[in-house]
Structure formats: structure tokens, C-alpha cells
C-alpha positions in Angstrom: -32.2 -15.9 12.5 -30.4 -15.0 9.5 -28.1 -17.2 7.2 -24.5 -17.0 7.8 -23.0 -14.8 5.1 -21.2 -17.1 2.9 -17.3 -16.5 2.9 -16.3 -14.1 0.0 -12.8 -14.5 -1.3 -11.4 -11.1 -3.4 -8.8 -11.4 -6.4 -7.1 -8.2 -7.9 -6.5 -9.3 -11.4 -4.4 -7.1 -13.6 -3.5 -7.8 -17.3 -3.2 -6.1 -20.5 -5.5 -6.2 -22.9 -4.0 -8.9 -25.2 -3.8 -11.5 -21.9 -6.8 -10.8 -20.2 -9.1 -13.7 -21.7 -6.1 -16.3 -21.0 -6.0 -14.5 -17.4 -9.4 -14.6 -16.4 -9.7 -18.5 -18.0 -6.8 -19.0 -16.2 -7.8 -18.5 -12.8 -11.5 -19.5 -13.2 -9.9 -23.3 -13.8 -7.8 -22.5 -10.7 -10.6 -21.7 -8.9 -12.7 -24.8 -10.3 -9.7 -27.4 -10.1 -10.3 -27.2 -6.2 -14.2 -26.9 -5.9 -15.2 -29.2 -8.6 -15.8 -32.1 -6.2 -15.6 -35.1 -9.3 -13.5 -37.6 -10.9 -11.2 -35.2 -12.9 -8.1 -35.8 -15.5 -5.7 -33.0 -13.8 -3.7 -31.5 -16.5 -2.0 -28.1 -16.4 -1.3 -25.2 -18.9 1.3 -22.4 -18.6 0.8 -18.8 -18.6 3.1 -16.1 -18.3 5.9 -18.7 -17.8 3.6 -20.0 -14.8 2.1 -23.5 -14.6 -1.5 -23.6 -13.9 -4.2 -26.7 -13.4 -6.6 -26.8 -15.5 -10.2 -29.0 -15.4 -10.1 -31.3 -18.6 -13.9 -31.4 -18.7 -15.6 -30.3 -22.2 -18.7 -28.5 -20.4 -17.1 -26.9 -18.0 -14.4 -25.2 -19.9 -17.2 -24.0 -22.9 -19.1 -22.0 -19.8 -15.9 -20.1 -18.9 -14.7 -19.3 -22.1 -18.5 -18.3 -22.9 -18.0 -16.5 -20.3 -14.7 -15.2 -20.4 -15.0 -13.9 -24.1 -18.4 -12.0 -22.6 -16.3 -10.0 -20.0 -13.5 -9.0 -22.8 -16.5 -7.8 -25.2 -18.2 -5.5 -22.4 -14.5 -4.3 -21.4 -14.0 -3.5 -24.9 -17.1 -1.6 -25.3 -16.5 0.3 -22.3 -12.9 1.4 -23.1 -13.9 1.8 -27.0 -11.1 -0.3 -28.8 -10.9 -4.0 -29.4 -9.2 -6.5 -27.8 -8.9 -9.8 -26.2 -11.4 -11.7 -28.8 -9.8 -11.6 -32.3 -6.9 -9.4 -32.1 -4.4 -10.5 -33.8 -0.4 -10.0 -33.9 -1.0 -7.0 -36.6 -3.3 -5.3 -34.2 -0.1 -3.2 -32.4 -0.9 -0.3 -29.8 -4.1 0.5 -28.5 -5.4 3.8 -26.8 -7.7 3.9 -24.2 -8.1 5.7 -20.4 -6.2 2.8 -18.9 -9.2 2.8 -16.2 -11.3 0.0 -18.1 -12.5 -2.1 -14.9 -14.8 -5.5 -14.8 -15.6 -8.1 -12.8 -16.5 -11.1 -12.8 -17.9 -13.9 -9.6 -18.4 -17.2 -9.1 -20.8 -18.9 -6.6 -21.2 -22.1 -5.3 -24.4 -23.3 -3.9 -25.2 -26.3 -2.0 -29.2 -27.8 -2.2 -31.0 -27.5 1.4 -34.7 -29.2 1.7 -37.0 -25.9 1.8 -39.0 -26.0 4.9 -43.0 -25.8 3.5 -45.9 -27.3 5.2 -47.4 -28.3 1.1 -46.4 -31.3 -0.7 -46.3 -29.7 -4.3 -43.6 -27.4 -5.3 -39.9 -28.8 -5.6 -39.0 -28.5 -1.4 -35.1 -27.3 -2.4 -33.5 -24.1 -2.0 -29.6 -23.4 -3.3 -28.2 -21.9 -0.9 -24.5 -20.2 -1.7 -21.5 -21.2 0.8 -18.8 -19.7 -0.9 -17.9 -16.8 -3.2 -15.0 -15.7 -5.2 -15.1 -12.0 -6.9 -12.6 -11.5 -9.9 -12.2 -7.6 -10.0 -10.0 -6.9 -13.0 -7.9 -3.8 -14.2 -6.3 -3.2 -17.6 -2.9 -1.6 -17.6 -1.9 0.0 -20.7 1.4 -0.3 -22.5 3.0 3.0 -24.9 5.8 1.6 -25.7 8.5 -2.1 -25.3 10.1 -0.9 -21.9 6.3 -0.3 -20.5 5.0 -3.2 -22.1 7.9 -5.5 -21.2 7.1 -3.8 -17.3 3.6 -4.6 -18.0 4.1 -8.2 -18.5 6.5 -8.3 -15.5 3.6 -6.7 -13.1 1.2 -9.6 -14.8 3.5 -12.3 -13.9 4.0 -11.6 -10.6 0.1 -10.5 -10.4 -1.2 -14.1 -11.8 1.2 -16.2 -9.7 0.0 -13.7 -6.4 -3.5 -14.9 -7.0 -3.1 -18.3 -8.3 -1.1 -18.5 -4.9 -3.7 -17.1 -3.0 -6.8 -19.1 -3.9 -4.5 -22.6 -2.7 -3.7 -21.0 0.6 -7.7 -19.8 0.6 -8.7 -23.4 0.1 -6.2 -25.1 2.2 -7.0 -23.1 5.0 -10.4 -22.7 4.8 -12.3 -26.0 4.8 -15.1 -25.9 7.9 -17.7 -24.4 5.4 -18.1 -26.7 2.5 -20.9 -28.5 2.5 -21.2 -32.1 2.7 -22.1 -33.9 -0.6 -25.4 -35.3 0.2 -26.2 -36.5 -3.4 -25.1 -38.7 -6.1 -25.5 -36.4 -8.5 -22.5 -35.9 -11.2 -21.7 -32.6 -10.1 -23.4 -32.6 -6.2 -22.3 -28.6 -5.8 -24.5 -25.7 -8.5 -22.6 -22.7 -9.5 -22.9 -19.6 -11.0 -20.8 -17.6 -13.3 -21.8 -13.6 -13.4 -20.3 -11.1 -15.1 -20.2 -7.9 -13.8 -22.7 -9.0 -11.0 -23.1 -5.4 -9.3 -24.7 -3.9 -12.7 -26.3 -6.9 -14.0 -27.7 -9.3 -10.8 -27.1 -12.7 -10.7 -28.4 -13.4 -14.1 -28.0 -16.9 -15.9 -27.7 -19.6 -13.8 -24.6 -21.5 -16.0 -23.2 -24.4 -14.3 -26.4 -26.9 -13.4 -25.0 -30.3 -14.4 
């Protein structure tokens, strides 16, 4: 028999390019905040004129802006102007197709005993039980009335999602794992960027 397909939650993220490493940070510690099963500070940060929680843990929050800043550079590359990482208040319009598209996932695994009839080998498996996929699309400002527009449509876009992943984990509770371990952090996770073209790559978040 099969594994059950772990649940797979989708978020449409939209931002502009000046936003979208605060965005994507953004809901990552959204994301976290409810699936980091440890002792946590909750603190909050606002966005957009939205307040959002946020994970004050030092690791945690280097391996999504690591991340974070790695999605703006391959979206910049593939829309051919800069963005996101270093631009400043002097770097004014951009041009571009205003069809640059990433995405970015996060798993979490839980550690089942691998069935082996040896005695060497390490006898664990991670084995994922929930997914969330961040698909994200740039919108691109000409002029103030589009750009004031554009941040309207990102407001409303950031507090959709952040809205959506509390209803996700309030309602959906059945599959997470139970923590069998004493271990700081008893849940792995992955952070992938742009998962479909690159596989599951580095594994980021073993603590």
C-alpha cells in the first residue's frame, strides 16, 4: 500500500517587485509561527499596514531570508532587471514582461523507524505530512495611480493569504504527527526554491 499523499496547501502571492522579499518573509514566519512546535517569544511585524507574527528565533529567520533573498535573485535574473535585494529609493521604474513567476515550498517531515531486517544503517526515514507551495507573481507598476492600485491589490492579497493559512491550520489538525522526541525542534523541514526546476535540493531546517 502506498503512503497517504501529504496534504498540500496553495498560496497565490502577488507583490511588486520592491515588496516581494518582505512578502515572501512575511508569510514564511506565518507559516512557521504555527508549525514550529517550541517554546517561542511571539512577536509581530507589520506589513502593508497589516500585522503579522513573526518567530523571534536567530536560525530560523537567517534560513528564510537565505532563502528569501535566493528567490528575488533568480526572479531577477529571469525578468532581467534588479530588484528586491539592494534597490534602493533612487532605483524609480523598472521594465519588464510583468510575467516573472517563482515559487517557493516548504515541507514538513516527521521521523518514522525504517522497517530493515539489519542492525547497521540509521533505521529512520522523514516522512513529509504537510506541504505549503508559495507560487508568486510580480505585478508591474507605469505610473502613481497603477502603483498606488498595485499596492492596494498587495494589501488585500497578503492579508487573503495570511488569512487563509490560520483557517488552514485551525481546521486542519488530524494529520500532524505526534512529537515522539525530545529533540529541540521534534518536526524537519525543508525550504525549496523553485522545487519543480530544481528538486528538493538542500535540506535547510535540521535543528
Amino acid at each position: 500500500m502506498e503512503p497517504r499523499r501529504p496534504p498540500e496547501y496553495i498560496l497565490e502571492v502577488l507583490s511588486d517587485p520592491f515588496s516581494l522579499k518582505d512578502i515572501i518573509k512575511a508569510l514564511l514566519h506565518t507559516i512557521f509561527f504555527h508549525r514550529y512546535f517550541t517554546p517561542i517569544r511571539p512577536l509581530t511585524r507589520d506589513l502593508l499596514d497589516i500585522t503579522l507574527p513573526t518567530i523571534d528565533d536567530v536560525d530560523l529567520e537567517t534560513l528564510i531570508d537565505q532563502r528569501a533573498t535566493a528567490l528575488v535573485r533568480q526572479m531577477d535574473s529571469q525578468a532581467g532587471y534588479s530588484y528586491g535585494v539592494g534597490a534602493g529609493a533612487g532605483g524609480g521604474g523598472y521594465n519588464g514582461d510583468g510575467g516573472t513567476r517563482g515559487q517557493l515550498a516548504v515541507k514538513f517531515f516527521e521521523k518514522k523507524r525504517r522497517k530493515t531486517y539489519f542492525s547497521f544503517g540509521k533505521g529512520e526515514d522523514d516522512v513529509c505530512w504537510e506541504q505549503w507551495i508559495l507560487n508568486i507573481s510580480l505585478t508591474r507598476a507605469k505610473d502613481e495611480m497603477a502603483a498606488n492600485k498595485a499596492r492596494q491589490a498587495m494589501e488585500m492579497n497578503l492579508e487573503r493569504n495570511a488569512q487563509k493559512i490560520i483557517n488552514i491550520v485551525n481546521r486542519d489538525k488530524d494529520h500532524i504527527p505526534p512529537i515522539t522526541t525530545t529533540d529541540t525542534n521534534p518536526f524537519p523541514y525543508d525550504i525549496v526554491v523553485n522545487p519543480r526546476s530544481d528538486g528538493w535540493g538542500q535540506r535547510i531546517g535540521i535543528f
